[in-house]
Backbone bond lengths (Angstrom), bond angles and torsions (degrees), N, CA, C in turn:
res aa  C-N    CA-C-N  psi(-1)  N-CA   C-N-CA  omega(-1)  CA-C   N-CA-C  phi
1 X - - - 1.444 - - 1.533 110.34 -
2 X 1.527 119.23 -49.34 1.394 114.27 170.29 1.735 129.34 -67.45
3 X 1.174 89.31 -12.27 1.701 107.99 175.19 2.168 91.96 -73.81
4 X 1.143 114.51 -70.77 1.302 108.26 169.77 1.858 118.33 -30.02
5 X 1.069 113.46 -61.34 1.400 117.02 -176.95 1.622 105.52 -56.87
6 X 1.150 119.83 -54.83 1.331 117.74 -162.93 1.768 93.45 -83.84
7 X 0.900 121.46 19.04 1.830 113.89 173.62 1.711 89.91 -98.75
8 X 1.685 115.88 -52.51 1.215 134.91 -176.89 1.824 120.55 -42.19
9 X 1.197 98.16 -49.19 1.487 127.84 -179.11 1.520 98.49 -76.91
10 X 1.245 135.75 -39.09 1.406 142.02 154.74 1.419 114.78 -38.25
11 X 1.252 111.27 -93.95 1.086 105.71 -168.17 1.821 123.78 -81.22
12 X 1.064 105.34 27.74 1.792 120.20 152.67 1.424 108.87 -94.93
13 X 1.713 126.07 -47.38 0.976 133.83 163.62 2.207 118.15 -30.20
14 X 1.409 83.19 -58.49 1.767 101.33 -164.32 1.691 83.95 -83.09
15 X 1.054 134.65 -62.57 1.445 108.66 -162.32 1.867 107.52 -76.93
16 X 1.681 126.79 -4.92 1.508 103.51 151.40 1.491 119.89 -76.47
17 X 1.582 121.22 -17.76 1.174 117.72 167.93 1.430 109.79 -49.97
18 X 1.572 126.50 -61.02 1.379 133.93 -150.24 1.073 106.35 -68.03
19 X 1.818 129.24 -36.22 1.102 139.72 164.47 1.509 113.17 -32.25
20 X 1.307 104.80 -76.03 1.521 102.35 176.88 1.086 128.72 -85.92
21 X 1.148 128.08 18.21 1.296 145.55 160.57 2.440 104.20 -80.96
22 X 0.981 111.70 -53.92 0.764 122.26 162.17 1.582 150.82 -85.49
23 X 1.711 115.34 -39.06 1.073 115.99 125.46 1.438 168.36 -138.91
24 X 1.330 84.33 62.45 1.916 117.71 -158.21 1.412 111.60 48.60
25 X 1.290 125.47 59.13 1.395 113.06 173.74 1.777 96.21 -139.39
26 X 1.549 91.74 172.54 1.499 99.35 171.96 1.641 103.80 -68.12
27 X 1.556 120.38 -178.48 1.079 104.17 167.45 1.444 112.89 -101.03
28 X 1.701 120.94 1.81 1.197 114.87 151.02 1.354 120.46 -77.54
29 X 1.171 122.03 -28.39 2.019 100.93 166.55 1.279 114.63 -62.54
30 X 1.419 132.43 -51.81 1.172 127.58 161.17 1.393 137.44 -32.94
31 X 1.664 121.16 -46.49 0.987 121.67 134.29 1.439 148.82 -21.24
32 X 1.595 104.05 -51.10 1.519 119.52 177.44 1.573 105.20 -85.44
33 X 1.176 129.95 -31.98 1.162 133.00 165.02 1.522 142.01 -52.36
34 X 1.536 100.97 -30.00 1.207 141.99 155.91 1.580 107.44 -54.27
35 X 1.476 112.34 -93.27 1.082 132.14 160.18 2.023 116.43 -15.33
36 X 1.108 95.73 -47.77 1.414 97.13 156.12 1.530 145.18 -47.95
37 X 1.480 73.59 -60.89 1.622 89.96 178.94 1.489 120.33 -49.82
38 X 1.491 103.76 162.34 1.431 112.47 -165.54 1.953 117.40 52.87
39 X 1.002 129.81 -1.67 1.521 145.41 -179.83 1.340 119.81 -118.84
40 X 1.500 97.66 68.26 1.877 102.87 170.71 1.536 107.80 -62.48
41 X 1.254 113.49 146.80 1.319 128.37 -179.50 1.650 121.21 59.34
42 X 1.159 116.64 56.35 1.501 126.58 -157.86 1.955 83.22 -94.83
43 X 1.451 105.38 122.27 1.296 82.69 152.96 1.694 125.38 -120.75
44 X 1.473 111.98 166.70 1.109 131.71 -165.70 1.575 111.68 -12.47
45 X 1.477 114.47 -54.24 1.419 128.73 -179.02 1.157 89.95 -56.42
46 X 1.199 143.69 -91.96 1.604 163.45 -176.80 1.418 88.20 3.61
47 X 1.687 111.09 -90.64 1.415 131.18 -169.33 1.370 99.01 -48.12
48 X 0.860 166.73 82.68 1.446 146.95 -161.16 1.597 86.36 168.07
49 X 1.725 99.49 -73.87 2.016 77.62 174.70 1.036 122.34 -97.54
50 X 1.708 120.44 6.18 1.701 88.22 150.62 1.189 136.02 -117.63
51 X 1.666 85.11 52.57 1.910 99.08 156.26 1.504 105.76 -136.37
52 X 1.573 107.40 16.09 1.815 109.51 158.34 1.474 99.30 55.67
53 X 1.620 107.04 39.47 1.606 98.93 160.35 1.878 99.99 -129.10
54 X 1.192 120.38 -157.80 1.165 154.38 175.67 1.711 106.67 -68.37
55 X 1.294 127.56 161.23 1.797 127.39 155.81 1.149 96.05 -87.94
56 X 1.062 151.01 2.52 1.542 121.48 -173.03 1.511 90.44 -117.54
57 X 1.433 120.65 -56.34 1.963 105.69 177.98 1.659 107.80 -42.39
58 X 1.420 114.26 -42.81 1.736 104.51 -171.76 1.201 107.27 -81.08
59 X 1.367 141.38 -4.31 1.445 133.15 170.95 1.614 104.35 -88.46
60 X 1.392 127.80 -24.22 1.840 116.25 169.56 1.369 107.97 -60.34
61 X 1.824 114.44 -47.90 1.183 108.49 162.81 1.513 141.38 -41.42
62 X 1.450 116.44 -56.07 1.048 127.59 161.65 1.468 131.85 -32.43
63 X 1.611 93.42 -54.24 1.739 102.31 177.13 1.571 114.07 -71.73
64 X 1.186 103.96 -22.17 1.729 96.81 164.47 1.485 127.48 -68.78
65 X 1.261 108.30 -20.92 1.267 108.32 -172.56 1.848 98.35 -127.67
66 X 1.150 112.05 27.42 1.315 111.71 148.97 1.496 123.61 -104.63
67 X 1.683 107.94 -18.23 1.409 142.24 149.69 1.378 115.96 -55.96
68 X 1.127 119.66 -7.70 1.846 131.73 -166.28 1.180 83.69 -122.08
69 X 0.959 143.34 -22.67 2.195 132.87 -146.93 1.293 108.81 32.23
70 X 1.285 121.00 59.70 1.173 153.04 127.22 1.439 141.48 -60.57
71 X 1.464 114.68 -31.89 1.340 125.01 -176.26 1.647 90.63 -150.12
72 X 1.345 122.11 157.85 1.239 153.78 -167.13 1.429 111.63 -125.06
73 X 1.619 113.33 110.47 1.546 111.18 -177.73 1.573 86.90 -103.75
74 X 1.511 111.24 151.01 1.769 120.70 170.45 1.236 108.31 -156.71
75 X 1.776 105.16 119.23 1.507 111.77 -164.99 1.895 95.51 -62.53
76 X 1.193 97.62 170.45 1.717 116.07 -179.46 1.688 88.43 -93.36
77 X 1.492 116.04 123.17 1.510 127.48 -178.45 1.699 112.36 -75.07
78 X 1.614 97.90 -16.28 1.543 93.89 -177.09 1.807 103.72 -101.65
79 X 1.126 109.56 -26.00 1.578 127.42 176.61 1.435 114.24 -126.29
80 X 1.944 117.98 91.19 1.096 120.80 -171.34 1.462 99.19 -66.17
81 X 1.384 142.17 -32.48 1.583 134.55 165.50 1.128 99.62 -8.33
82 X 1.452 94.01 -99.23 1.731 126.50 -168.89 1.591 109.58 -36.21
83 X 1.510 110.97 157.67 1.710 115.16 162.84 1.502 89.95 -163.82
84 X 1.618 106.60 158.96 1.442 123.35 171.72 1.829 106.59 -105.53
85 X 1.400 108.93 162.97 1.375 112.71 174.74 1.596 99.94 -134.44
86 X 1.125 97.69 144.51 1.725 117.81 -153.55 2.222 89.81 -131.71
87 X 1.147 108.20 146.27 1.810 107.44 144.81 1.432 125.62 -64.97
88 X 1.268 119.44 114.11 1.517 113.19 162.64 1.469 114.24 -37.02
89 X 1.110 114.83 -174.85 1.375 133.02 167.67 1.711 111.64 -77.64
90 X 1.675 116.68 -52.09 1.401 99.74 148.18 1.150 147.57 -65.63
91 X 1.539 112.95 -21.81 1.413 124.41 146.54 1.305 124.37 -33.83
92 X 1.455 125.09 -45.41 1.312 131.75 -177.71 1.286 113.92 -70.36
93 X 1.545 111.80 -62.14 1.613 134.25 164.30 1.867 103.09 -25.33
94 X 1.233 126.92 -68.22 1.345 132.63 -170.28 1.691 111.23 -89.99
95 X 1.189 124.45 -5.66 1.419 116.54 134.67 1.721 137.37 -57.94
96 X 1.579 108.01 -71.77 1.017 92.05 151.48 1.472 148.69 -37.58
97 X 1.609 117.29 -28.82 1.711 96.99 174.21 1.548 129.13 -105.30
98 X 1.960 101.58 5.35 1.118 115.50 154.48 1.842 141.15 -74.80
99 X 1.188 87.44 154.27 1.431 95.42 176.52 1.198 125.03 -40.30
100 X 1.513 138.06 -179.86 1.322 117.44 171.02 1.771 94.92 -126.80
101 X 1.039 101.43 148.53 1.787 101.42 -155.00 1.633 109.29 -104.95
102 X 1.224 89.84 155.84 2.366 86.56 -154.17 1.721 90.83 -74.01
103 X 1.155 129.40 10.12 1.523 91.21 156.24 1.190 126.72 -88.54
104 X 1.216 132.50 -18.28 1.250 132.47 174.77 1.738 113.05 -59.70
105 X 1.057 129.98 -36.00 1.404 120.98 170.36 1.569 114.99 -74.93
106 X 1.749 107.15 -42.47 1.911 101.73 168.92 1.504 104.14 -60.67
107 X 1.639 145.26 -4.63 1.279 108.41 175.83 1.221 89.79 -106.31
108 X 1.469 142.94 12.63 1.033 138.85 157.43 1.548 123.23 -59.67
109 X 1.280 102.21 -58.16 1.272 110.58 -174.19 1.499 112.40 -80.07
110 X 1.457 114.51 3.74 1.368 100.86 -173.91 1.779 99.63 -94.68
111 X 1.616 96.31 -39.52 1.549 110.25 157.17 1.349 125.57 -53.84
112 X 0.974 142.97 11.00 1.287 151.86 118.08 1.032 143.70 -52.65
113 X 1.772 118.31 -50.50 1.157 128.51 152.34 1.830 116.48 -18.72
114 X 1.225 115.97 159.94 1.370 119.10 -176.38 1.790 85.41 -89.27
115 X 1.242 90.91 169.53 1.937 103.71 173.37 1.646 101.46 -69.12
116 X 1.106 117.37 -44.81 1.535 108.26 -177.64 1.777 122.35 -74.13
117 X 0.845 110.54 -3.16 1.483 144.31 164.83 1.126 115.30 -77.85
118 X 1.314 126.97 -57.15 1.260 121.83 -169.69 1.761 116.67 -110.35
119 X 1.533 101.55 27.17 0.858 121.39 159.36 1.348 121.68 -90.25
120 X 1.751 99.94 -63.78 1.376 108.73 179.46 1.461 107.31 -58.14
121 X 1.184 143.56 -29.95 1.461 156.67 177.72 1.832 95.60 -51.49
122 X 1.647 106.13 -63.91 1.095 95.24 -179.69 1.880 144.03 -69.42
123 X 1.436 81.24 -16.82 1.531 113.46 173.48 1.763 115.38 -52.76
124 X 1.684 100.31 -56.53 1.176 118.47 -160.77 1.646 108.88 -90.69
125 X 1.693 115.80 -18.17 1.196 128.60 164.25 1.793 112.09 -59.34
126 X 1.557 112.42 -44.55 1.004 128.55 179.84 1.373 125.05 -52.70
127 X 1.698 108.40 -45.60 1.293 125.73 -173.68 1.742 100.79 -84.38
128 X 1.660 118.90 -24.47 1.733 103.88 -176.99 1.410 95.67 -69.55
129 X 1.847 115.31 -57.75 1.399 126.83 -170.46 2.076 101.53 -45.09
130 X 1.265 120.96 -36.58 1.555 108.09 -167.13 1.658 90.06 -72.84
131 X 1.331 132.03 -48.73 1.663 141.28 -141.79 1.791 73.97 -81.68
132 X 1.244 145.50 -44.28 1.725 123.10 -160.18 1.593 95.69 -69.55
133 X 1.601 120.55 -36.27 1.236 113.79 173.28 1.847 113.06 112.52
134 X 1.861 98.65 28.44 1.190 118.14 -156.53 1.196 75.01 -93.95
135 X 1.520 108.10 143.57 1.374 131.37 164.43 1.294 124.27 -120.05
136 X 1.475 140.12 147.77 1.327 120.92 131.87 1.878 96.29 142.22
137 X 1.317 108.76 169.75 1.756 109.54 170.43 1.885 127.60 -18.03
138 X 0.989 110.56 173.62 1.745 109.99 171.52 1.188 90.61 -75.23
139 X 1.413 89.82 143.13 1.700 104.54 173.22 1.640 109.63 -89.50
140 X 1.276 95.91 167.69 1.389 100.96 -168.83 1.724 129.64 -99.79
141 X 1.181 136.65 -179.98 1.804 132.51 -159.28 1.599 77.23 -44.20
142 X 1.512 113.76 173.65 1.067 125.06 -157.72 1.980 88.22 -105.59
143 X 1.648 106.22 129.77 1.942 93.05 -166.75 1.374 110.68 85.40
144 X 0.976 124.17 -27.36 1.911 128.99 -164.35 1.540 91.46 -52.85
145 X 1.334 130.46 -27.94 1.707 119.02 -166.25 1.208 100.21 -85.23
146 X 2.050 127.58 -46.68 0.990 104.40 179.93 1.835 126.85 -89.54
147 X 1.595 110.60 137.05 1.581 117.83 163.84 1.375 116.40 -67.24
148 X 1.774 116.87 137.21 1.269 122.44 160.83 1.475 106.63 -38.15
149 X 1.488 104.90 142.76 1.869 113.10 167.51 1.458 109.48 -103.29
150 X 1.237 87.38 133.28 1.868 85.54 -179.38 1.701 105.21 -94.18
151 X 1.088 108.03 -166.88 1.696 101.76 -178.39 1.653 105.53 -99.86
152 X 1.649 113.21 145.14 1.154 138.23 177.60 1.373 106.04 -76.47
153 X 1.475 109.72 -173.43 1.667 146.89 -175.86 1.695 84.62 -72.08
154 X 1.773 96.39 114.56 1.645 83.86 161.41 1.630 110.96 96.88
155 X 1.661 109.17 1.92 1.542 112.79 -164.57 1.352 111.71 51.50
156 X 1.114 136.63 17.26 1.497 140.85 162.06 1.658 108.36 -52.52
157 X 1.213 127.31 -166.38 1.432 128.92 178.21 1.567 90.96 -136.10
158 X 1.967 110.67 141.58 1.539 90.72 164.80 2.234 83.05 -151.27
159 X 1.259 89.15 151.83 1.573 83.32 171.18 1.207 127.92 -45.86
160 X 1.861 103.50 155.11 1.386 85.08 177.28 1.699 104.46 -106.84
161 X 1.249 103.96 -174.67 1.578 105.77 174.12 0.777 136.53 -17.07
């Protein structure tokens, strides 16, 4: 079973590497960017489940890469509340020549699962995560905390912002 997890934790690991290795992003912006694509006017809720997180983890995302001009916020003209988020035009450009990032197939396959399946899945996830002694809010896109590093003084590597 832990051989499963640590294959899991792998390859989210290696494809947020490749992300920013290739196109400077986390591999949760990339992810959400993805997720975008082809879906003008996605709103927040929308994006939210289909990347099987929360509105508030996919909106930190968002604002980073609406900060990139990457994604396109546009208030709703009949409901100034509301707004949709669309890909820029460079958004589009740097989708296409990226990778496609391993969460999109783990929420695949979890979406597959039968409902009683992915219950007990979630049940029993619940009870390892309570027994490690993890506490606290929903966690967020999977990577969403860490930013691509660009290169330092010296071609060194140093975080970014």
């Amino acid at each position: 079973m832990l051989d499963g997890v640590r294959r899991l934790v792998r390859a989210l690991r290696l494809s947020a590497r490749e992300a920013e290795r290739t196109v400077g992003l986390s591999g949760a912006q990339l992810f959400v960017l993805k997720s975008l694509e082809g879906r003008p006017e996605t709103s927040p809720g929308e994006l939210a489940s289909l990347t099987a997180t929360d509105q508030s983890s996919v909106s930190v995302v968002v604002a980073r890469l609406h900060e990139r001009g990457l994604v396109d916020r546009r208030r709703d003209p009949r409901d100034r509340r509301r707004f949709s988020l669309s890909l820029t035009a460079a958004g589009r450009r740097l989708v296409r020549g990226a990778p496609d990032p391993a969460q999109g197939p783990l929420v695949a396959a979890v979406e597959a699962l039968g409902s009683a399946d992915r219950r007990a899945l979630a049940r029993l996830l619940d009870r390892v995560v309570r027994g490690m002694g993890v506490r606290g809010r929903q966690a967020p896109l999977f990577f969403a905390d860490e930013e691509p590093r660009r290169p330092g003084p010296r071609g060194g590597r140093r975080p970014g912002p």
